[in-house]
Backbone bond lengths (Angstrom), bond angles and torsions (degrees), N, CA, C in turn:
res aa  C-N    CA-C-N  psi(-1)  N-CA   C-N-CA  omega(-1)  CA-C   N-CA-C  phi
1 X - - - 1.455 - - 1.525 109.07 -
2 X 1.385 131.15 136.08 1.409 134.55 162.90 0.917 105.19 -77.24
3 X 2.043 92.36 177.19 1.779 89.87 -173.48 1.682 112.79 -95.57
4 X 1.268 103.53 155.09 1.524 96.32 -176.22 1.612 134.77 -75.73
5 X 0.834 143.95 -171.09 1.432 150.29 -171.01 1.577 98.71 -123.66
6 X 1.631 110.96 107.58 1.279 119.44 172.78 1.083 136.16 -136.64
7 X 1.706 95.92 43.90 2.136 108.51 -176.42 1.262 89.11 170.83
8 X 1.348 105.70 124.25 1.504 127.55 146.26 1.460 144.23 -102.73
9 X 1.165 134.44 172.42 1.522 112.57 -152.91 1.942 94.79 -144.67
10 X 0.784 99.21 137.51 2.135 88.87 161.69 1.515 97.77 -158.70
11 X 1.508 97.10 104.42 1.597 122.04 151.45 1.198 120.89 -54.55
12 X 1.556 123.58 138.92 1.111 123.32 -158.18 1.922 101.72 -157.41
13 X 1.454 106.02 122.13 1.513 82.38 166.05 1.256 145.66 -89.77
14 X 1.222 108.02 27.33 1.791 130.59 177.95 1.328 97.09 -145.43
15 X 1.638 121.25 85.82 1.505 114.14 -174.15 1.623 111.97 -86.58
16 X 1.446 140.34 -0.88 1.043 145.95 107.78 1.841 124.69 -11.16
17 X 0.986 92.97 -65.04 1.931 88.39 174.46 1.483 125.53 -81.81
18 X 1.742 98.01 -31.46 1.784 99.85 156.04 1.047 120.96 -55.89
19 X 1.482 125.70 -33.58 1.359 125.84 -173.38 1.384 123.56 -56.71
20 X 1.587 98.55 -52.47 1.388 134.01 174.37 1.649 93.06 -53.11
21 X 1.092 107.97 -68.21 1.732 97.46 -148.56 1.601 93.27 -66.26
22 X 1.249 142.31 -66.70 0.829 148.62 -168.74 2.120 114.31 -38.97
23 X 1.408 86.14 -54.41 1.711 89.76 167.04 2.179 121.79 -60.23
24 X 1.586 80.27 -47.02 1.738 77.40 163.29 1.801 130.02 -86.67
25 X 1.103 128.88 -0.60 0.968 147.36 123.36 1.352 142.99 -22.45
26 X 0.799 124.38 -103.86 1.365 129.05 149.19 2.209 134.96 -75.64
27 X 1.543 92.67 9.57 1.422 83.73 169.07 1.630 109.83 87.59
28 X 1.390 118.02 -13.90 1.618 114.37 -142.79 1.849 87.80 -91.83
29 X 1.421 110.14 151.83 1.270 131.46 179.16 1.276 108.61 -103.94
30 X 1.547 98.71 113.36 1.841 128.01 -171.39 1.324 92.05 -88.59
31 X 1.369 138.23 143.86 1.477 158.09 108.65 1.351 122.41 -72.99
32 X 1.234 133.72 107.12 1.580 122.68 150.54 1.333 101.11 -59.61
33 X 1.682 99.07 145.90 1.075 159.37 -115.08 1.818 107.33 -139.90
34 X 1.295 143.17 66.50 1.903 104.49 160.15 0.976 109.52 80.23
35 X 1.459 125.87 29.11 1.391 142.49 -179.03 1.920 115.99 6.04
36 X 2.094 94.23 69.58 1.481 97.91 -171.96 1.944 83.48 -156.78
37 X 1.282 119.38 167.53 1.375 103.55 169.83 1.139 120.57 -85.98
38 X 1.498 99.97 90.96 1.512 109.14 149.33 1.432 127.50 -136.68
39 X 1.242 160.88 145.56 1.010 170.58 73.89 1.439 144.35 3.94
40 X 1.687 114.42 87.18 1.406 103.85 -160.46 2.261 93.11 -77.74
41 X 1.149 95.88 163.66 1.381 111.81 -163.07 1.486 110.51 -123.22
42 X 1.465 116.60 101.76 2.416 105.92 -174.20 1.710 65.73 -129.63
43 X 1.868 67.98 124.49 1.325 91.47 157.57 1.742 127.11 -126.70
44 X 1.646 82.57 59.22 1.471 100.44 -174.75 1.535 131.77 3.62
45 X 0.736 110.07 70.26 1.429 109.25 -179.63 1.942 104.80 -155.25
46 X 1.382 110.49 121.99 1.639 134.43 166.97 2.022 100.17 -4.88
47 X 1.283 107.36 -40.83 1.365 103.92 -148.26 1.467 100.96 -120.92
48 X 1.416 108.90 17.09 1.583 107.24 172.62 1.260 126.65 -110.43
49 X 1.211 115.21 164.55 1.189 119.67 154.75 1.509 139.97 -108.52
50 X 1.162 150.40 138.10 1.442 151.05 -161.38 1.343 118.89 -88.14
51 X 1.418 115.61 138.33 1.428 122.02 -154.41 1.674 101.80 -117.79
52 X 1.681 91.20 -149.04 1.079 115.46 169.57 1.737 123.41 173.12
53 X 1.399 110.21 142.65 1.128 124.22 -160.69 1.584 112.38 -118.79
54 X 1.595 112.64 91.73 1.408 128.84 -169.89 1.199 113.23 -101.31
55 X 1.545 124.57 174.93 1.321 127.00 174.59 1.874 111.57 -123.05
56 X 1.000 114.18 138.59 1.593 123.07 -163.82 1.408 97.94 -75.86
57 X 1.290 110.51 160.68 1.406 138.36 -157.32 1.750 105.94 -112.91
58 X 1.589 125.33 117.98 1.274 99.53 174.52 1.225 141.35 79.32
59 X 0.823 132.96 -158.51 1.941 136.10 152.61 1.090 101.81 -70.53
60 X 1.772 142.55 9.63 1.379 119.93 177.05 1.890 120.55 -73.33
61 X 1.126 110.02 115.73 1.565 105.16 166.47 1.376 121.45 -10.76
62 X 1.329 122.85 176.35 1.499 130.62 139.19 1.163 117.57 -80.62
63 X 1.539 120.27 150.84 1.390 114.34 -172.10 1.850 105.56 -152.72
64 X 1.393 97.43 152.37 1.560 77.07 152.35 1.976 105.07 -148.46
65 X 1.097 104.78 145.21 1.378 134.20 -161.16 1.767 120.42 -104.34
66 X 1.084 105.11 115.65 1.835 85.49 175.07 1.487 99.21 -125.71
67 X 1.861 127.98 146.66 0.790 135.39 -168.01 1.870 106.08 -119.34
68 X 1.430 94.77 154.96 1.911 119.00 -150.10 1.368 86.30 -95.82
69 X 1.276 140.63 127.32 1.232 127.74 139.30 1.667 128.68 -57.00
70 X 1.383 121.59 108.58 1.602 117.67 174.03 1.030 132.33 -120.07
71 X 1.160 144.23 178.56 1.709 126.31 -174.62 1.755 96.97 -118.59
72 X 1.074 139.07 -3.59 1.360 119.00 140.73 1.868 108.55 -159.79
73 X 1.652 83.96 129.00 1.550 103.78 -162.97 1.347 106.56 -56.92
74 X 1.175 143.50 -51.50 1.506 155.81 -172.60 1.984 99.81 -72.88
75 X 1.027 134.92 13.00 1.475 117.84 156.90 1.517 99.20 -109.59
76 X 1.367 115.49 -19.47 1.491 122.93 -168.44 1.467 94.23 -64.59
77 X 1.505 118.71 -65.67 1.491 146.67 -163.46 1.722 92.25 -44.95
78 X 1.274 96.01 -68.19 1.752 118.15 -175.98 1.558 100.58 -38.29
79 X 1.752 114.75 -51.60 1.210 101.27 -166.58 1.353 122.02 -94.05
80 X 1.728 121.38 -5.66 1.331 127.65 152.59 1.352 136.66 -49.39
81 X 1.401 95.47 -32.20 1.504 104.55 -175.75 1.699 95.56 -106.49
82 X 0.917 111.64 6.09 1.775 102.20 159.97 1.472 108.87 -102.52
83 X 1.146 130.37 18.54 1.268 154.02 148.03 1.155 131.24 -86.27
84 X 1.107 104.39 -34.13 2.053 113.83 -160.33 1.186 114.52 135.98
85 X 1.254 129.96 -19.01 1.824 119.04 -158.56 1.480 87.35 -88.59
86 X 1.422 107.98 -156.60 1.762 128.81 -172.49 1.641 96.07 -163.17
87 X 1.037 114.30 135.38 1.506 133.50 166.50 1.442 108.96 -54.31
88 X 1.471 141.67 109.23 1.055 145.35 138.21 1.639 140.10 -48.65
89 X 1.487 102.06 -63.90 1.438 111.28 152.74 1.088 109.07 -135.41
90 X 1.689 118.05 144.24 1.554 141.37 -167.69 1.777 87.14 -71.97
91 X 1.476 98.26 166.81 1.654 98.89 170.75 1.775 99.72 -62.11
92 X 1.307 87.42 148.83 1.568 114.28 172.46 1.628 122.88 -141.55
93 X 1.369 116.13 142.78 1.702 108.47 -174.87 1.660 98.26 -88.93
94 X 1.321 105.97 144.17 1.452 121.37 130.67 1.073 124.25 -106.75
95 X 1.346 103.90 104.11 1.827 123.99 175.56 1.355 113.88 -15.55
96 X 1.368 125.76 114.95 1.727 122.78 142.11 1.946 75.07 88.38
97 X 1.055 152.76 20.24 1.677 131.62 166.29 1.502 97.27 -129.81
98 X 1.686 111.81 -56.12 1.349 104.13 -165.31 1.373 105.32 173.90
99 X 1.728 129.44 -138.17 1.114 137.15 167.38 1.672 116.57 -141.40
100 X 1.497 102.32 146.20 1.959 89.03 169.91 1.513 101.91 -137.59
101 X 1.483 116.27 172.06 1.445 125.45 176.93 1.679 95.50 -129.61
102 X 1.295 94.88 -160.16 1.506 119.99 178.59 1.272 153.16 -174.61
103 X 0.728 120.90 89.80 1.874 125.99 -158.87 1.091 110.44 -108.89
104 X 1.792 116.64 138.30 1.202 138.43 142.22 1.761 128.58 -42.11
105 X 1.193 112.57 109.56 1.902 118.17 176.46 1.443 105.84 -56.95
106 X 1.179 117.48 170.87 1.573 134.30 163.41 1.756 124.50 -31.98
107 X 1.932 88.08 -27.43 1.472 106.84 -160.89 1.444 100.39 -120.26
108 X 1.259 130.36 6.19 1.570 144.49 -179.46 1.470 99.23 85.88
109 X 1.581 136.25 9.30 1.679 111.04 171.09 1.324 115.14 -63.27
110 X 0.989 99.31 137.34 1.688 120.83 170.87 1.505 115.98 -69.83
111 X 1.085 126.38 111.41 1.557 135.02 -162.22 1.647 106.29 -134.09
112 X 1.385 88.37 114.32 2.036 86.18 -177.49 1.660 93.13 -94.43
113 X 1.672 98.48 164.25 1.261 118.33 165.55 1.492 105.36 -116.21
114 X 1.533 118.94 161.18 1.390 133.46 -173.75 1.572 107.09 -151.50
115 X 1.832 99.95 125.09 1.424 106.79 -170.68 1.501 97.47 -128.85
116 X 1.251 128.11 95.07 1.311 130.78 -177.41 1.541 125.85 -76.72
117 X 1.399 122.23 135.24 1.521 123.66 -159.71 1.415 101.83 -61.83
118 X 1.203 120.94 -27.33 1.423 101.40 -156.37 2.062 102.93 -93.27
């Protein structure tokens, strides 16, 4: 079995109106988040998984991102880029949940990793 896909992300540069559209849209129940724009996203349902709805940084694009569950982010990183990818972001904590990284594919997709505390 691989590892699964358990968080998604959609950057937005008005994360206010993503919120909106996305909540009226599909129904899905937004929480702020860490008093910053973000939005965790359950979209209750048996067969989902839980997101989130951020706002881009800068000249960064819009994007949207889904993250790998792994049990250690830095052999993943190590072994992407012994493939082709490039390290985006080094492991990093999110307080009290866990940790994520990030790497670039063959083709520049942006692919997060997710290493959960528990």
């Amino acid at each position: 079995m691989g590892q699964p896909v358990v968080h998604f992300e959609i950057s937005s540069k008005d994360y206010k109106k993503a919120h909106d559209f996305y909540q009226n849209l599909f129904g899905w129940t937004i929480k702020e988040f860490g008093g910053m724009p973000y939005g965790l996203v359950d979209a209750e349902g048996d067969n989902s998984i839980g997101g989130g709805i951020t706002e881009t940084k800068d000249d960064t694009p819009p994007s949207v991102t889904f993250y790998i569950q792994v049990d250690d982010l830095q052999a993943y990183l190590d072994k992407a880029e012994s493939l082709g990818g490039k390290t985006v972001v080094p492991p990093s904590p999110i307080p009290n949940v866990g940790s994520f990284a990030m790497f670039s594919d063959i083709d520049g997709n942006v692919i997060g990793l997710f290493k959960s505390n528990e």
